[in-house]
Each structure stands twice: as C-alpha cells, then as structure tokens.
C-alpha positions in Angstrom: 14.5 106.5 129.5 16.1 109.7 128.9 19.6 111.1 129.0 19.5 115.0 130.1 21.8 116.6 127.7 22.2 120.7 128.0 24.9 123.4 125.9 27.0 122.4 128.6 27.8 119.0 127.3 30.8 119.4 124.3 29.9 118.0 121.1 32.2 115.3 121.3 30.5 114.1 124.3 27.1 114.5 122.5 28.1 112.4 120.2 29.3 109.4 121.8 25.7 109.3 124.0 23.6 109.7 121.1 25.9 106.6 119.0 25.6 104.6 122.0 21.5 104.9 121.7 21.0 107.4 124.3 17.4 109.0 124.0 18.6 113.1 124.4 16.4 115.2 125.9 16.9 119.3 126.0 15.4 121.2 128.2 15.0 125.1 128.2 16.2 126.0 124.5 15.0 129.5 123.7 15.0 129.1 120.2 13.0 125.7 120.5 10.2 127.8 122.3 10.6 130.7 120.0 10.4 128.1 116.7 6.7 126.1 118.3 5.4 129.7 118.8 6.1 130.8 114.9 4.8 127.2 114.0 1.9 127.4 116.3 1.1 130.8 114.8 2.1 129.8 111.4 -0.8 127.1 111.1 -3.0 129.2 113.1 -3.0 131.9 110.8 -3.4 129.6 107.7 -5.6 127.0 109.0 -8.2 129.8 110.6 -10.9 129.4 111.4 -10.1 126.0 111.8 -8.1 125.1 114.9 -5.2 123.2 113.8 -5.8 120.5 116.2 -9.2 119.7 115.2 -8.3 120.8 111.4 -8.9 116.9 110.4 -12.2 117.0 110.6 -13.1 120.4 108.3 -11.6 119.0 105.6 -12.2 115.8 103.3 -8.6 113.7 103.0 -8.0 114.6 99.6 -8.2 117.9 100.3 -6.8 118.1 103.9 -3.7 116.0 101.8 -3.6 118.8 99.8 -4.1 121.4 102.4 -1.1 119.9 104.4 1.3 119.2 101.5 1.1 123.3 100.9 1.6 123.9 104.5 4.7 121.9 104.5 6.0 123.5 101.6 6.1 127.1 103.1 7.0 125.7 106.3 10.3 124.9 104.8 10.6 128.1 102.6 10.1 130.2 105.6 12.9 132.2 106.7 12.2 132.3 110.6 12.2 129.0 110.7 15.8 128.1 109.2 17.0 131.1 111.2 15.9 129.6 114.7 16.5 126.0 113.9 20.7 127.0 113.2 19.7 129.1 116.6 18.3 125.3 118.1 21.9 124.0 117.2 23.6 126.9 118.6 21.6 126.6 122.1 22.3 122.7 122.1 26.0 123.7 122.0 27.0 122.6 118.5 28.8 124.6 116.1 26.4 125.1 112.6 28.8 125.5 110.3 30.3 122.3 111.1 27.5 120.1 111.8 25.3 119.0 108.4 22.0 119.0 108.5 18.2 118.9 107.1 15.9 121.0 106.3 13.0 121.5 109.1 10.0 119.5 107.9 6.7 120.3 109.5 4.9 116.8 110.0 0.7 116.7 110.2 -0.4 113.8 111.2 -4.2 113.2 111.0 -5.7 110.0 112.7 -8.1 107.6 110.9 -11.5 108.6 111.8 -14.3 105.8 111.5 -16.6 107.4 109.4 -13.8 108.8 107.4 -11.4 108.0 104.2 -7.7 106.5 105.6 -5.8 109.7 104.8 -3.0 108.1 102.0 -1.1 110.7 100.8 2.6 111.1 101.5 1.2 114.6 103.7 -0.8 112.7 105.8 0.7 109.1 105.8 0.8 107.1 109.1 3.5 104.9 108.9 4.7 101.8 110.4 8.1 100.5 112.1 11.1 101.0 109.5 14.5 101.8 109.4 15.0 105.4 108.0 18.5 104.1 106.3 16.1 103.0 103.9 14.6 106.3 102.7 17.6 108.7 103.0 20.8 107.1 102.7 22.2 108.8 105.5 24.2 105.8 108.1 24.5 108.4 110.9 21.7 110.2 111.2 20.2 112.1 114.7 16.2 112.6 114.2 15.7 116.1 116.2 11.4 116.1 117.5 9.8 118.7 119.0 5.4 118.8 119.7 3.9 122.1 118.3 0.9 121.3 120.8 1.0 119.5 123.8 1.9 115.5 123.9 -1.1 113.4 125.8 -1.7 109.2 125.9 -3.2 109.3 122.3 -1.1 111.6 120.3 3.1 110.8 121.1 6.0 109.7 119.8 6.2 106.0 120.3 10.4 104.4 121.2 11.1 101.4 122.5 14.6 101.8 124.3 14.5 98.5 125.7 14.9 97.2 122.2 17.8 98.7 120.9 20.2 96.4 122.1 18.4 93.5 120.7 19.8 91.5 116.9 17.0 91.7 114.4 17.4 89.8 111.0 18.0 92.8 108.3 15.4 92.9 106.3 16.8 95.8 104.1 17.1 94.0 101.0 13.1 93.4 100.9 12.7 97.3 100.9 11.9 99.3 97.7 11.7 103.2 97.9 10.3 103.1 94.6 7.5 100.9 95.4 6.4 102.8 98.5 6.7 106.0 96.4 4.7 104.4 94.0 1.8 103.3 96.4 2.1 106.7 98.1 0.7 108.1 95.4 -2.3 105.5 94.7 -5.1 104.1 96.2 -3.1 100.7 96.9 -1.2 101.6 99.3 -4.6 100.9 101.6 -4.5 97.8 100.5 -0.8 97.2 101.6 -0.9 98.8 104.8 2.0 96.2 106.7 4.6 97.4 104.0 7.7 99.3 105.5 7.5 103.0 105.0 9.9 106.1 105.1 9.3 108.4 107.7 8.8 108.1 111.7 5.2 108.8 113.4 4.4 111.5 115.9 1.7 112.9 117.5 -1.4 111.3 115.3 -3.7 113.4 114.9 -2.1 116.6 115.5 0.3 119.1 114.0 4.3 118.4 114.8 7.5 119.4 113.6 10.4 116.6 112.5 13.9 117.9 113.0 16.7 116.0 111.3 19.8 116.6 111.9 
C-alpha cells in the first residue's frame, strides 16, 4: 500500500509518485521524531494532570472544544514547531524555500462516548469522506500525517488505495463551505451528520498532528 520514499529520492521524482496516487511513507526523519517529542511534551505539559490520551473524558465537550481550540492555537504560534517542520522538508529532501506550504495544525480528535455529548465544534469535529478541494482551494495539494501517540485498530488514519483509480460522479457543486461553517458553529450540525465536511480524520480519540504541505 505504501511507496518507501527517503532524502534520497530528488524532488522531481517525489513528485511524479505522489501525482500518480502513491501513498509516501518516510521512515527515519530526525526532525519528525524531534517534532512528536515537542508535541508529546507540549500537551503533556498543558493538559496535566490529564493524560492527553485519555483527556476526553476529564472534560465536558464544550469545554474540552474549548480546551482544544486553545491548544491548537499555540501549537501553530510556537516557534519549535515551524522550525522543525521546514527541518521535516529538509530531511525529506526538498528545498523550503521553494516548496509552499501550510502551517502545522495540531489535530485532537475525541471519539463519541455513549454516555457523552457528540463533540461538534470545529476543534473536535469528526468528519466524513470529502474532497479537501472543497475547503481550501488548493488543486495540488500533498496532506503530510504524522501520530503524536502510537496508531492501534481503533484510532488510524483510514485510505482506501484501491479506490483511487475508480470515476466518481463530482459532487462539488452540492458543497457549501459556508453552510458547514455555519453548522460547525451550531447545534445542527448533529442533526446533519452525512453532510460533506472540510478536514480529513485521524486517530479518533487521540491527539495528532496534520501536516499540509
């Protein structure tokens, strides 16, 4: 299911596997491990004495929403972490300053627990399938994913390589960003569960970090 793809591959090869569908997989980037032990210690440290695994069930959703949408916030303001995710590019063998990116966007993902609220809020969203064209714009985007904490059966990032060569009818024109922001931010939306949404899903359950580049 994976393509192995090291600093050793040129960027120009990079790029052909990853348009062609290839699934990349990296293997021994120092600055990926250095960037999961700064975000393992950076929710640690603010989630204490919570562990941040287990951090869903200390906090009531409105508040864990909350709790989360602050994390994410400093997550992106924090120096370290845009200094080892250019450091991520430069290990993968691309050249920073002429590759555009985003910012690194730390993704908490709390299941649904039965005798619990549906989380809601755009922190703590689970979304469905969806093409992320329809959120950002961007026709040739790479999503980069890395697990703070280790991946089991229940909490993963779910593909589905044996689809990607398949036609499906483009239903593009159906999707409103305004309307899902809109429901984001009410109690609707869990009454309109099956609409299209903007981001991808990883690790429910448990902290993760999104990389887009």
């Amino acid at each position: 299911m994976y393509q192995e793809f090291s600093n050793a591959n040129d960027s120009e090869t990079q790029h052909a596997k990853l348009y062609e569908g290839a699934i990349a997989r990296f293997r021994d980037l120092e600055p990926m491990r250095e960037l999961v032990v700064f975000t393992q210690d950076f929710l640690e440290t603010r989630l204490a004495p919570h562990p941040p695994v287990e951090s869903h069930r200390h906090f009531e959703p409105k508040v864990l929403a909350e709790v989360y949408a602050e994390l994410r916030r400093e997550f992106a303001r924090a120096e370290v972490a845009r200094r080892l995710w250019r450091a991520v590019f430069e290990a993968a063998g691309l050249e920073p300053d002429l590759t555009a990116r985003d910012r690194l966007i730390l993704r908490l993902q709390p299941p649904h627990l039965p005798d619990r609220e549906r989380p809601s809020a755009r922190s703590t969203a689970t979304l469905r399938f969806h093409r992320d064209t329809w959120s950002t714009n961007l026709y040739a985007r790479v999503n980069w994913w890395a697990p703070v904490y280790p991946l089991d059966a229940g909490r993963t990032l779910m593909l589905f390589p044996t689809l990607f060569a398949e036609a499906l009818v483009n239903s593009s024109a159906e999707f409103d960003i305004s309307d899902v922001m809109r429901r984001n931010r009410s109690r609707e939306r869990r009454r309109h569960d099956t609409a299209p949404l903007g981001y991808a899903r990883l690790e429910p359950g448990h902290p993760s970090v999104d990389w887009c580049g």
